[in-house]
C-alpha positions as CSV (number, residue, x, y, z in Angstrom):
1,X,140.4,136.3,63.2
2,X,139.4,135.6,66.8
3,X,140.4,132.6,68.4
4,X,137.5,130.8,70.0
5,X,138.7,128.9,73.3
6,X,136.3,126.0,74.6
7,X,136.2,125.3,78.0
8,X,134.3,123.0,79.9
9,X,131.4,123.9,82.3
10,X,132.5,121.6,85.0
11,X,135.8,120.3,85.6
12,X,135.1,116.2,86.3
13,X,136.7,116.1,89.7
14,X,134.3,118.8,90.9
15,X,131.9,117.9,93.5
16,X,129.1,119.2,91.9
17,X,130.0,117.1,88.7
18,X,129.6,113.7,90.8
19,X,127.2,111.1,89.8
20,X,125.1,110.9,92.9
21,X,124.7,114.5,93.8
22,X,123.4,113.5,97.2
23,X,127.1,111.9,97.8
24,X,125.9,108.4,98.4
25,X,128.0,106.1,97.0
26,X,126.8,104.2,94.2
27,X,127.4,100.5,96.1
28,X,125.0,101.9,98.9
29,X,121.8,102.4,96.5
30,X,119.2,100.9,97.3
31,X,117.8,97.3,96.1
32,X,114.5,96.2,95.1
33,X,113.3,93.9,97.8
34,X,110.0,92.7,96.5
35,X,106.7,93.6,95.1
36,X,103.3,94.6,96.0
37,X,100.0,95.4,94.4
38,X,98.5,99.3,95.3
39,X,94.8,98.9,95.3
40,X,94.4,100.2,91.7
41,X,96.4,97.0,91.1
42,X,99.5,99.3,89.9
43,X,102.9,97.2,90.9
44,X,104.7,99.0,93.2
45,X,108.2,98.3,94.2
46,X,110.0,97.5,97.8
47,X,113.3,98.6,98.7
48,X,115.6,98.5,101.3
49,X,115.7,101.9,102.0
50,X,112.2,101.6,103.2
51,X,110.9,103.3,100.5
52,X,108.3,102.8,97.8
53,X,108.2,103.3,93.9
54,X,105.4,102.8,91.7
55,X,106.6,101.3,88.9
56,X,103.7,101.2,86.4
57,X,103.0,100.3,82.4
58,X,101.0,102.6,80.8
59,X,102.6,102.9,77.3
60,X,103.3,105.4,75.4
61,X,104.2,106.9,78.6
62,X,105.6,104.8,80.8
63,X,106.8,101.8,79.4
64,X,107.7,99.1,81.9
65,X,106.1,95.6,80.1
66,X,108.7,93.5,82.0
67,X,106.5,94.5,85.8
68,X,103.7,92.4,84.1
69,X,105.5,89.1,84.0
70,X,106.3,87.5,87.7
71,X,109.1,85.6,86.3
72,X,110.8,89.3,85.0
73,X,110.0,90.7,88.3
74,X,111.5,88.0,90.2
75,X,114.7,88.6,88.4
76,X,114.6,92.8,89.8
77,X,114.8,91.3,93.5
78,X,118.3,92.3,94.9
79,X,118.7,94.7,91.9
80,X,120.2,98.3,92.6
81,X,117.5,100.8,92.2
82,X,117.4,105.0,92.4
83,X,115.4,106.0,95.0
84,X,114.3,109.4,94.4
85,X,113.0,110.0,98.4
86,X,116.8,109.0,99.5
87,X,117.8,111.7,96.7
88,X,116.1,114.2,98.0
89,X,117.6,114.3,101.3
90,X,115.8,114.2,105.0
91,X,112.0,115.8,105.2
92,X,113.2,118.5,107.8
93,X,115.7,120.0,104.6
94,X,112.7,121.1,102.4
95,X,110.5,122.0,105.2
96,X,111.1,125.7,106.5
97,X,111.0,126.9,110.0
């Protein structure tokens, strides 16, 4: 018989095994800072980053009932929040020479 060994991919203190890959720390994510309107009357959120993020609710696809009520909105102000521009690093790295 053969002995099958498991291994893991990653080892968990392996940089590439982090949870932000872009190394920020997850205490300096961004927050939600308030709420605007696009002019399709989408929701779009504010954050302290400077950043945007449409945050719409267009079930089945995108299910976010809770940016319809001002009340449940209200409650996301301060909130930590993922912003995918930060994530993907300064403009200059995805531009070429």
């Amino acid at each position: 018989m053969h002995k099958n060994e498991e291994r893991t991919s990653l080892n968990k203190d392996l940089p590439e095994s982090e949870r932000n890959p872009d190394k920020r720390a997850s205490s300096n994510r961004p927050t939600v800072t308030g709420f605007h309107q696009d002019e399709d009357g989408h929701w779009v959120a504010e954050l302290s980053c400077g950043h945007t993020q449409h945050l719409r609710h267009q079930p089945p696809w995108q299910s976010r009932a809770w940016v319809l009520d001002p009340g449940q909105r209200i409650e996301k102000i301060g909130q930590p929040f993922d912003c995918g521009w930060c994530a993907q690093g300064p403009v200059s790295d995805n531009l070429g020479d």
